[in-house]
N, C-alpha and C positions, 0 to 999 in steps of 0.2 A: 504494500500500500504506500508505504515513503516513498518505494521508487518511482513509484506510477506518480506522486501529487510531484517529484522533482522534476522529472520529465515533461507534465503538464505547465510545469511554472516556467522551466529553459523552454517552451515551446509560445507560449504567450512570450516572453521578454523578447523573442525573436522577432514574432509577429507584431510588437509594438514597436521596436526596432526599426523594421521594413516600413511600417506606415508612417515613423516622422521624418526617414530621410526621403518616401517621396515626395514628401509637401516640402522639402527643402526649394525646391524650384519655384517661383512666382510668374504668371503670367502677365505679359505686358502688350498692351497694345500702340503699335507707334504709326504717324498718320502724317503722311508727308511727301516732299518729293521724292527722287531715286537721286542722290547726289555721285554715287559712284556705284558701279556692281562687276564682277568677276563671276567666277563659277563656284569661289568659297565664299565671297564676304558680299556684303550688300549694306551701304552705309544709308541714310535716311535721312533728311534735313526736316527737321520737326517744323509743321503749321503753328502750333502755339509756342514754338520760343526761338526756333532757327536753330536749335542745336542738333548738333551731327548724331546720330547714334549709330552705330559700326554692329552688327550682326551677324553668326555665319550662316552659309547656306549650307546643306546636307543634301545627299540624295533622296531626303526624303521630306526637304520641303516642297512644298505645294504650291503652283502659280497657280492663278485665277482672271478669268478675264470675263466679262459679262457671265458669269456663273457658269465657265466651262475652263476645264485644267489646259492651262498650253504649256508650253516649252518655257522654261527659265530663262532661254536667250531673249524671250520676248521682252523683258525688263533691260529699260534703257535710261540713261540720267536723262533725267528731265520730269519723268512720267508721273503723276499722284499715285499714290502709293497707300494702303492700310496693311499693315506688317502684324500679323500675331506670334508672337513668339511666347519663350521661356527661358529662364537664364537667375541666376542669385541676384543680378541686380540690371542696373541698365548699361554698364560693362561688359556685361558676359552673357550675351544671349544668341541665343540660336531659333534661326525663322522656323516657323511653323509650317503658315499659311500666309502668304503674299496676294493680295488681289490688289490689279491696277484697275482702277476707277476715275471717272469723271475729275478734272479738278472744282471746286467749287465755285459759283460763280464769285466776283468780285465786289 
């Protein structure tokens, strides 16, 4: 019976373990132009303050364009841009899901 409740306890401590290092990541959303893009990184010029934020790409982000997936090539500087990503802070993030959208009007 001791064995079995120490097993049960190293098995929850595990299990609560795994659950706070996935919420370790924050989701961030960033909205703006394409200031620069490659096939790793994709930087952002934020609408609400002009600041850069630097992201990487993965092969498993996701382009978006009128609600259908295209090709990553299709992101060019210049373009509106809404970036979903994840990352510890707004240093270290990695894209999710990219859709290039309308700019807004003026």
């Amino acid at each position: 019976m001791t064995r079995r409740l120490i097993l049960l306890m190293a098995m929850l401590a595990a299990c609560v373990g795994v659950a706070t290092t996935s919420r370790a990541h924050e989701k961030f959303r960033i909205i703006g132009t394409v200031a620069k893009v490659d096939a790793k990184d994709l930087e952002i010029k934020q609408t609400k303050d002009g600041k850069i934020i630097g992201m990487d790409m993965t092969p498993g982000t996701v382009v978006m364009r009128d609600g259908k997936k295209v090709a990553a090539a299709q992101l060019k500087v210049g373009l509106y841009v809404v970036a979903d990503a994840f990352g510890d802070s707004l240093e270290e993030l990695e894209a999710l899901e990219v859709k290039i959208v309308p700019a807004p009007a003026k």
